[in-house]
BAZAVO-677273 format. One record per residue (C-alpha): y negated, x, z negated; residue number from 1. Coordinates in nm, 3 decimals. Layout:
{{Y, X, Z}, NUM} ...
% end
This chain:
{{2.514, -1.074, 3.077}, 1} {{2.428, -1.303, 2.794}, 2} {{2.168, -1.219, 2.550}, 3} {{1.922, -1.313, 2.328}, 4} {{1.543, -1.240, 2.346}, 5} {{1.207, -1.295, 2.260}, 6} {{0.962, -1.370, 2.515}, 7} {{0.554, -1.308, 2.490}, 8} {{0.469, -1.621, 2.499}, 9} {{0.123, -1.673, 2.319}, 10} {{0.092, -2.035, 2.318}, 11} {{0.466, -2.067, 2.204}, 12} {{0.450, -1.806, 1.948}, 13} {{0.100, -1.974, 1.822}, 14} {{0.282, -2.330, 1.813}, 15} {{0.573, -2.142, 1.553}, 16} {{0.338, -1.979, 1.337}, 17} {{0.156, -2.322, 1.318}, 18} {{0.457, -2.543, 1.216}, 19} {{0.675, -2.311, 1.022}, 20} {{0.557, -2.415, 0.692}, 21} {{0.617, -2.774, 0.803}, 22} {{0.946, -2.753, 0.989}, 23} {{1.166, -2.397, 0.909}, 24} {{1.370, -2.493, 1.183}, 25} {{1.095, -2.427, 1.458}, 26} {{1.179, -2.123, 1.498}, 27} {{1.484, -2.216, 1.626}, 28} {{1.369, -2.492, 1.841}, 29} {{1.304, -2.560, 2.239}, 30} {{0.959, -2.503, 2.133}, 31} {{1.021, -2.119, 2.038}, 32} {{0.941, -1.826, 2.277}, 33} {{1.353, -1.699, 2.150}, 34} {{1.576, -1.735, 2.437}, 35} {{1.976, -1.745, 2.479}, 36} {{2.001, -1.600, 2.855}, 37} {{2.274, -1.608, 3.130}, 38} {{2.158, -1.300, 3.301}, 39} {{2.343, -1.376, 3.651}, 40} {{2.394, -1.153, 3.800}, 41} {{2.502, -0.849, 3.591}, 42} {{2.174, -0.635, 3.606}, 43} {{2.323, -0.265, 3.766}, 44} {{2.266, 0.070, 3.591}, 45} {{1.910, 0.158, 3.678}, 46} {{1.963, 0.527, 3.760}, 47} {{2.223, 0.794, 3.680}, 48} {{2.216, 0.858, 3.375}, 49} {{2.259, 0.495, 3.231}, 50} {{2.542, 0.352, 3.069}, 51} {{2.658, -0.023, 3.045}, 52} {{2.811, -0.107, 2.697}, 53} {{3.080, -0.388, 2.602}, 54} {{2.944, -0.487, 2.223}, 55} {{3.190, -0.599, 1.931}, 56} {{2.959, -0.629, 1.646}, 57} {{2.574, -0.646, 1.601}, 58} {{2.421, -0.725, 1.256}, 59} {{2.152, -0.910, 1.204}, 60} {{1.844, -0.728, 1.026}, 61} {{1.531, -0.843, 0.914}, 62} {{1.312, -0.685, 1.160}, 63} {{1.515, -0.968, 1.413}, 64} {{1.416, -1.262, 1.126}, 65} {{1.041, -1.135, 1.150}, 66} {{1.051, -1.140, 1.549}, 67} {{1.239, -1.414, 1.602}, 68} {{1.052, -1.580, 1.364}, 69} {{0.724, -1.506, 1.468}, 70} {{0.624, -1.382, 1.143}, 71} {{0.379, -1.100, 1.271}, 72} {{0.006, -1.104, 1.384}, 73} {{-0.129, -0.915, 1.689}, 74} {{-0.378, -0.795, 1.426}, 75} {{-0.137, -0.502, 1.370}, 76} {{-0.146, -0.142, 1.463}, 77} {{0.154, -0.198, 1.685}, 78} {{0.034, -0.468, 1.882}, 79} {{-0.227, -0.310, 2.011}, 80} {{-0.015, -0.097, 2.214}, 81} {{0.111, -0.147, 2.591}, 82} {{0.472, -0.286, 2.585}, 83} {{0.754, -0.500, 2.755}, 84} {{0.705, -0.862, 2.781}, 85} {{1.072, -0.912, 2.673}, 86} {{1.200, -0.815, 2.328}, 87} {{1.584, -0.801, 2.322}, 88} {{1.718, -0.887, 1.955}, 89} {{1.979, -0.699, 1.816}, 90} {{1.971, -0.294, 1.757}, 91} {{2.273, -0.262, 1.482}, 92} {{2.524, -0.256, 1.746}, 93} {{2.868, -0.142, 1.804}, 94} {{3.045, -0.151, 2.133}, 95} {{3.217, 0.020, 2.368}, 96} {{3.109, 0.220, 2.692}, 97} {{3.261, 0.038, 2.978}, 98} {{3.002, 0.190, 3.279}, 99} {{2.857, 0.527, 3.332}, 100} {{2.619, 0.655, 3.589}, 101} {{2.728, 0.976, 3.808}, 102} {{2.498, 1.209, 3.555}, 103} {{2.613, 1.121, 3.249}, 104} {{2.769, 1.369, 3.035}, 105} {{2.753, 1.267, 2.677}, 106} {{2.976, 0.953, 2.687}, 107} {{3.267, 0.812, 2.911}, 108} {{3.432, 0.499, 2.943}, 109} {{3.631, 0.369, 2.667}, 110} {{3.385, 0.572, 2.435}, 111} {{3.290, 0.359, 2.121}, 112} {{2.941, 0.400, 2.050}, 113} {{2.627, 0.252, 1.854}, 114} {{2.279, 0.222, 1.934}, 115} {{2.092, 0.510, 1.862}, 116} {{1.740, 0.349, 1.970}, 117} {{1.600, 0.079, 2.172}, 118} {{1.254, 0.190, 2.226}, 119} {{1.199, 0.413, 2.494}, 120} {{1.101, 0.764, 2.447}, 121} {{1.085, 1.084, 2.656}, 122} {{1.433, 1.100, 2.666}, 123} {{1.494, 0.752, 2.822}, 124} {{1.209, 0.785, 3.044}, 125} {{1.256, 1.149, 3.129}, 126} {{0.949, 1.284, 3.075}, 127} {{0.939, 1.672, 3.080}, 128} {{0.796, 1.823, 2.848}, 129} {{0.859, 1.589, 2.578}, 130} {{0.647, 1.504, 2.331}, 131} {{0.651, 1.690, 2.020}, 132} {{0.827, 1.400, 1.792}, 133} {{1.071, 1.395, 2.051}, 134} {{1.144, 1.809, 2.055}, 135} {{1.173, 1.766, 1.665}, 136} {{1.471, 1.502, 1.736}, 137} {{1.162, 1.212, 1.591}, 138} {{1.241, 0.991, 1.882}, 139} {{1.102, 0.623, 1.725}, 140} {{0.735, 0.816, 1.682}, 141} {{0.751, 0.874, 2.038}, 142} {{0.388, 0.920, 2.161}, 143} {{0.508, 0.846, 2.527}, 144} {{0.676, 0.551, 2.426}, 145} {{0.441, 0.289, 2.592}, 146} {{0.419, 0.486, 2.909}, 147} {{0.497, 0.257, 3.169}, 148} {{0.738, 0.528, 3.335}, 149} {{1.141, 0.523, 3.451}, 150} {{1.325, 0.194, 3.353}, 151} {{1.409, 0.014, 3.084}, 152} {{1.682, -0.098, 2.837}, 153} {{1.816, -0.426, 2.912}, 154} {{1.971, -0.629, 2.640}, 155} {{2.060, -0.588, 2.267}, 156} {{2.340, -0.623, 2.038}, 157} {{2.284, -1.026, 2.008}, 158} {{2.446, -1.029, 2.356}, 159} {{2.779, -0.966, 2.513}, 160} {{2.681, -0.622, 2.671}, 161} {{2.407, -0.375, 2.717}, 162} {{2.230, -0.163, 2.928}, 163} {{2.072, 0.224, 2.804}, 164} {{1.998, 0.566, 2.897}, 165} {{2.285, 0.756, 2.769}, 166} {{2.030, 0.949, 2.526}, 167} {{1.980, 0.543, 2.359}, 168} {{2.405, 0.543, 2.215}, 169} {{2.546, 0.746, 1.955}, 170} {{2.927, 0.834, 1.984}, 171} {{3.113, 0.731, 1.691}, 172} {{3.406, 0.974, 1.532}, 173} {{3.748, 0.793, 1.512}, 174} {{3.787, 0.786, 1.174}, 175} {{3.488, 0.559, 1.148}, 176} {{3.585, 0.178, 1.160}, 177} {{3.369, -0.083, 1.370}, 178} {{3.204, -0.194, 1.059}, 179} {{3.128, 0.177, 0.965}, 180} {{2.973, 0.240, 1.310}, 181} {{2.762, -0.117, 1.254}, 182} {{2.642, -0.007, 0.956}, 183} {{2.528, 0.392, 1.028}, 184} {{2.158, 0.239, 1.139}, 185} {{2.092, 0.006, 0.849}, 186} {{2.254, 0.299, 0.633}, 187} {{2.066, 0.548, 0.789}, 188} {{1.721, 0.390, 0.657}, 189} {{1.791, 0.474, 0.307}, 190} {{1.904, 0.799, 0.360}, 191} {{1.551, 0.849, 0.538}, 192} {{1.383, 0.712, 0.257}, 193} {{1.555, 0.920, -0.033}, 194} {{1.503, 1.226, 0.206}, 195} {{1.125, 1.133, 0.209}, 196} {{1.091, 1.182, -0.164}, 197} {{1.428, 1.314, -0.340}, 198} {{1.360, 1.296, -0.687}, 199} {{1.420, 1.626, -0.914}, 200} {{1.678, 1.620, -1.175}, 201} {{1.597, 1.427, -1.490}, 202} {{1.366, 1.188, -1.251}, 203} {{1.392, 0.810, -1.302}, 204} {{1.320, 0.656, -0.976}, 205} {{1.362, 0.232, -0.871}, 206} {{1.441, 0.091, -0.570}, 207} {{1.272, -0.222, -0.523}, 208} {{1.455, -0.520, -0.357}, 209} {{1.862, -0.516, -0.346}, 210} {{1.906, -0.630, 0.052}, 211} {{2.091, -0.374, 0.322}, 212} {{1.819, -0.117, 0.258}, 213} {{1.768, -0.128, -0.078}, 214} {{2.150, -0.101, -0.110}, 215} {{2.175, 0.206, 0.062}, 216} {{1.848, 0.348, -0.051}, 217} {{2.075, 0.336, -0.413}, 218} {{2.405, 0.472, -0.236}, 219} {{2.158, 0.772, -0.119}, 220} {{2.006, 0.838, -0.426}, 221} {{2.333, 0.889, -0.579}, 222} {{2.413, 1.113, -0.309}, 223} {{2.149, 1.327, -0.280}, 224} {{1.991, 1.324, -0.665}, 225} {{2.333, 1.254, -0.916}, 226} {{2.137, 1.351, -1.217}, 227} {{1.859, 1.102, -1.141}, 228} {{1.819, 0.758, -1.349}, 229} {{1.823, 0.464, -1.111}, 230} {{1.679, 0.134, -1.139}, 231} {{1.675, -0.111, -0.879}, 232} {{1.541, -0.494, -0.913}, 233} {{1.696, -0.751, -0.700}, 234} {{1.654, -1.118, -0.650}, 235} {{1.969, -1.239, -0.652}, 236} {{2.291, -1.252, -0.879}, 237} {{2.504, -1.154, -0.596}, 238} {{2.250, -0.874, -0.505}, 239} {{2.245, -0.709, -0.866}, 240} {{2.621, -0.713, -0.887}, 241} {{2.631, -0.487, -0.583}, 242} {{2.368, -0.265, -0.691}, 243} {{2.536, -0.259, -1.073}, 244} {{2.899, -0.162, -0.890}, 245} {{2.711, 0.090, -0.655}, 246} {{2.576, 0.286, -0.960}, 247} {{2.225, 0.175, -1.046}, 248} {{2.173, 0.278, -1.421}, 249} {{1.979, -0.039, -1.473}, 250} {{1.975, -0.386, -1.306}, 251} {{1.675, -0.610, -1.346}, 252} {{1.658, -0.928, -1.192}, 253} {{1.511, -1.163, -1.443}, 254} {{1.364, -0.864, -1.670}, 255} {{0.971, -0.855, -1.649}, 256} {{0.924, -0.533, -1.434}, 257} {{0.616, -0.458, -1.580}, 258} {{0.771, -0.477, -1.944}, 259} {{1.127, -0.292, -1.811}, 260} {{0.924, 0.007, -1.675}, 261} {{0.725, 0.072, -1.974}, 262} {{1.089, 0.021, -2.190}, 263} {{1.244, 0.254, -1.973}, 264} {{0.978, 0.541, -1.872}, 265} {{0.752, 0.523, -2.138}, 266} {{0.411, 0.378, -2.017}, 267} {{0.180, 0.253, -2.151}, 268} {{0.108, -0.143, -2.032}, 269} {{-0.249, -0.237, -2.006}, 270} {{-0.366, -0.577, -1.920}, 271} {{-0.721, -0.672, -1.836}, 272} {{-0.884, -0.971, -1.750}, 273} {{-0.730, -1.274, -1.562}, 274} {{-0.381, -1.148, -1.623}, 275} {{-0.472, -0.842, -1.433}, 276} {{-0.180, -0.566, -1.582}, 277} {{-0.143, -0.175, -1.510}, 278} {{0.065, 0.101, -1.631}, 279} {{-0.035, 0.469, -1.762}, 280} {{0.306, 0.659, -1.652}, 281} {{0.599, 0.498, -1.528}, 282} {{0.852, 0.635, -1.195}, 283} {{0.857, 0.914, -1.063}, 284} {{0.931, 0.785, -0.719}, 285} {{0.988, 0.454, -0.582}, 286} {{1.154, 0.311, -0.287}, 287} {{0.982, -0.007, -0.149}, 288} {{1.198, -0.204, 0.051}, 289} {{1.055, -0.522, 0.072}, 290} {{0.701, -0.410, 0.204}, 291} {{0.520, -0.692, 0.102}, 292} {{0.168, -0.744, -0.024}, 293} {{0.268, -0.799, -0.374}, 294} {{0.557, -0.574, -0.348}, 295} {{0.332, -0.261, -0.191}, 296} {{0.105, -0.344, -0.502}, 297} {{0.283, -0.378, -0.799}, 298} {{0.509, -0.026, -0.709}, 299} {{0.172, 0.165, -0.684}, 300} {{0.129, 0.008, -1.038}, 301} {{0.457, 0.107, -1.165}, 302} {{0.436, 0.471, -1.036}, 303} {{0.342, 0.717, -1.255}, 304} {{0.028, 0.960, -1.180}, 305} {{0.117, 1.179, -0.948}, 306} {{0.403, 1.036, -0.825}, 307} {{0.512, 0.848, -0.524}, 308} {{0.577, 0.528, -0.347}, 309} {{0.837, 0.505, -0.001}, 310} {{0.722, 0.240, 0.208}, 311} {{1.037, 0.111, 0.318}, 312} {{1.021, -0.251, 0.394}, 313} {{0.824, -0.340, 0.693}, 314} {{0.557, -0.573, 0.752}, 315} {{0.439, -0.738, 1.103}, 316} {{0.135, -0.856, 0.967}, 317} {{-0.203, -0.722, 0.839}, 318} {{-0.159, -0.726, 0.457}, 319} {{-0.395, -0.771, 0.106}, 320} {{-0.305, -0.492, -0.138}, 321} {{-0.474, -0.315, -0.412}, 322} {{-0.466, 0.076, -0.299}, 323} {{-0.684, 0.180, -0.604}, 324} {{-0.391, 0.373, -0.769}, 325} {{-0.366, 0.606, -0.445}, 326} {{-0.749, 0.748, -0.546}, 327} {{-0.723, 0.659, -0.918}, 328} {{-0.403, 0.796, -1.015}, 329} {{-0.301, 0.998, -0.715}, 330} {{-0.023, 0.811, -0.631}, 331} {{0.140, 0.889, -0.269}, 332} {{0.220, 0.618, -0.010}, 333} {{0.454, 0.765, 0.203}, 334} {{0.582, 0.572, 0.508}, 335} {{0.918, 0.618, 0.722}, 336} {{1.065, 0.434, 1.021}, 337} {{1.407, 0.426, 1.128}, 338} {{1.557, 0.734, 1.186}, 339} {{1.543, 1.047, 1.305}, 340} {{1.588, 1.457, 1.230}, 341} {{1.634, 1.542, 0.899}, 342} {{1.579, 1.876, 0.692}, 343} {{1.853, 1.852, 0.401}, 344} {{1.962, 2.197, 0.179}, 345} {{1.839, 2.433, 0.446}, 346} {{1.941, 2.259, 0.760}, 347} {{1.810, 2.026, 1.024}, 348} {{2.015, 1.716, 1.182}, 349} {{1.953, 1.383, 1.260}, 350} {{2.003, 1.064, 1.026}, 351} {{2.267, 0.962, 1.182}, 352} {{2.486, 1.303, 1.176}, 353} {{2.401, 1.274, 0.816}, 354} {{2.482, 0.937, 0.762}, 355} {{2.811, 0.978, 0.957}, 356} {{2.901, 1.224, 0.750}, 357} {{2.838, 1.039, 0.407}, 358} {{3.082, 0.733, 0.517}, 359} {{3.304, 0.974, 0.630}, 360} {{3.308, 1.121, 0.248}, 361} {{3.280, 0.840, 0.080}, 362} {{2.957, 0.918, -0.050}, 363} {{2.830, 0.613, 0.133}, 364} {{3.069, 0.289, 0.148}, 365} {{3.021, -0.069, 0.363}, 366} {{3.244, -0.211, 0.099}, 367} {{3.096, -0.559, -0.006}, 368} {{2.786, -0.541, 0.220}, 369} {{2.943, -0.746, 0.528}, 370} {{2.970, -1.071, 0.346}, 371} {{2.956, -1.287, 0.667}, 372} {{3.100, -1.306, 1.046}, 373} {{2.989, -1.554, 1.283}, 374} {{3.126, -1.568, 1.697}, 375} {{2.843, -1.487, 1.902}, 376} {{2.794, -1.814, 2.010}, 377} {{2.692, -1.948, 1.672}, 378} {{2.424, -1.691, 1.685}, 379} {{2.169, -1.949, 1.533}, 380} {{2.401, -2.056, 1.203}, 381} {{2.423, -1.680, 1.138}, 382} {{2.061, -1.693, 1.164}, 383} {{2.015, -1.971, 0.912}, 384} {{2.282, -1.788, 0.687}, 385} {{2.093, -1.466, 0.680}, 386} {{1.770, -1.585, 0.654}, 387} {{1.947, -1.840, 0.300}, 388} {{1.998, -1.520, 0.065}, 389} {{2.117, -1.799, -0.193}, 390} {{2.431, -1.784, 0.028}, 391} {{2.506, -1.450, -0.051}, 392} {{2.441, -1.274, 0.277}, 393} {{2.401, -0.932, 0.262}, 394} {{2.458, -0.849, 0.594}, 395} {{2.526, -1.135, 0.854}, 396} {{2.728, -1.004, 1.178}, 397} {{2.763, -1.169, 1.482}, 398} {{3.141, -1.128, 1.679}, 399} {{3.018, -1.021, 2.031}, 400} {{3.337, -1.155, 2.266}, 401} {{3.190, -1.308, 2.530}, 402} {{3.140, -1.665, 2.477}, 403} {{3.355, -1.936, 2.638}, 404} {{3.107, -2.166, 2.696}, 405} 
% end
């Protein structure tokens, strides 16, 4: 097995956080806890009801960049928490079963699949009764997910194979291609996030940041709320094409958002002392997904009273933002991770069903969003590539046939 992973290594993880300002590439570097492994040899299935998969594709998110990176702080709510020493990089994944343990039933081999989740839950680790999250089909807010029970995963899609309870892959339908199957998880996000707060008709919501999520956060929105105005503000020229072909009513990039939100909503801009700036009105909902400090700040600005702001974009670190508009104006912050079960015109399903069954309309398209394809062995030029938005990268995917040397 090859495969790439980040190792707790305090000291090592200290060192990157120390010279990243001064040299990007340390991240990269000997010095770095991130690993490229020879796994020798092949690790077996770990009980009966694990499968081995063969990957294609993985895609490289930004929850990898922050890891691999070492941009997070064990001052977090997360870190806190009993875990594996080992963090395997790569959970957009498609592939294809090639082993199966006597007791599996949902896949076989030759089964294409993605990966459904890499965490364990109460499914992977068996646990009977599960916990409620789990009953309700809420697997990531697993509250046996650091019980050291049952095994573990082993590897991720930045590797040539591997290794999950067959409750951790997701068969893919035919008609799906391999970049359609890579793309459900990153997809699947927005769709949660729309589903968190649909807007009504006649709402104007924005989507804030024009990566993966953001993207699909818009592609949602027109799915689920047609006869909502849609703004989104990206960074990048190549960024707010996309969003302008994927049907965003208005672009902003080098617009003033403060100034565009008033124009378009009408609010009311106030600015007080030290360039200090609010709004009175403004969106009805928006979609975060960049999850910064500034970012988290400004959208509780640019809500209206009332209405609400999706957390999207996630943040390893403890962060400095101005919450006075949740008390002042009544402004919800509303959270989401991942995926999970869904409750959408009367029914329940997961994301993914959902998701799956948007491509498969062509409510939801990967056309555009795959701008670059590196062999697995050049795992660290994707990196650079996707971490260089000024390159264009949208989403940066890594070829997974096993290397040759």
């Amino acid at each position: 097995m090859h495969t790439v992973f980040v190792q707790k290594q305090y000291a090592r993880m200290a060192l990157v956080t120390l010279l990243r300002g001064l040299w990007p590439g340390v991240a990269l570097s000997p010095l770095a806890p991130t690993r490229w492994a020879t796994i020798v040899p092949d690790p077996p299935l770990p009980g009966p009801r694990w499968v081995r998969v063969q990957n294609r594709l993985a895609g490289i998110c930004g929850s990898d960049l922050h890891l691999l990176r070492v941009d997070a702080s064990l001052a977090v709510s997360a870190a806190a928490l009993p875990g594996t020493d080992r963090i395997y990089l790569g959970h957009e994944v498609v592939g294809v079963v090639s082993e199966v343990g006597p007791a599996v039933t949902r896949v076989a081999p030759g089964s294409r699949v993605i990966m459904d989740f890499e965490a364990a839950n109460c499914l992977s680790r068996e646990i009977e009764p599960p916990c409620r999250h789990c009953q309700a089909g809420n697997h990531l807010l697993c509250e046996n997910t650091s019980v050291q029970q049952g095994a573990e995963a082993i590897g991720g899609g930045w590797g040539d194979t591997f290794i999950a309870h067959e409750t951790g892959v997701y068969p893919l339908p035919a008609a799906l291609s391999d970049e359609q199957g890579l793309m459900i998880e990153p997809l699947a996000v927005g769709v949660r996030a729309v589903l968190r707060r649909v807007p009504g008709r006649g709402e104007r919501a924005l989507v804030v940041g024009a990566g993966t999520i953001g993207l699909g956060a818009l592609m949602a929105l027109r799915a689920f709320a047609p006869d909502c105005t849609v703004a989104v503000l990206a960074r990048y020229p190549h960024q707010a094409a996309l969003a302008q072909r994927l049907g965003a009513d208005e672009v902003w990039q080098r617009e003033d958002p403060y100034v565009a939100t008033a124009s378009l909503t009408g609010a009311r801009l106030y600015q007080g002392a030290f360039g200090n700036r609010t709004l009175l009105g403004g969106f009805d909902v928006i979609y975060d997904c960049v999850g910064s400090g500034r970012s988290i700040g400004d959208s509780l600005r640019w809500a209206r009273a009332g209405g609400a702001v999706v957390l999207v974009g996630a943040a390893f670190r403890p962060l400095h933002v101005d919450l006075t508009p949740v008390w002042h104006q009544e402004v919800d912050l509303v959270g989401l991770y991942g995926h999970g079960s869904e409750t959408w015109r009367g029914e329940t399903c997961s994301t993914y069903d959902l998701t799956r069954d948007l491509l498969l309309a062509g409510r939801l398209t990967v056309d555009g969003l795959i701008t670059h394809r590196f062999p697995l062995r050049e795992w660290k030029r994707a990196v650079r590539t996707a971490l260089d938005k000024a390159s264009g990268a949208v989403k940066v995917v890594l070829e997974c046939a096993p290397p040759t040397a």
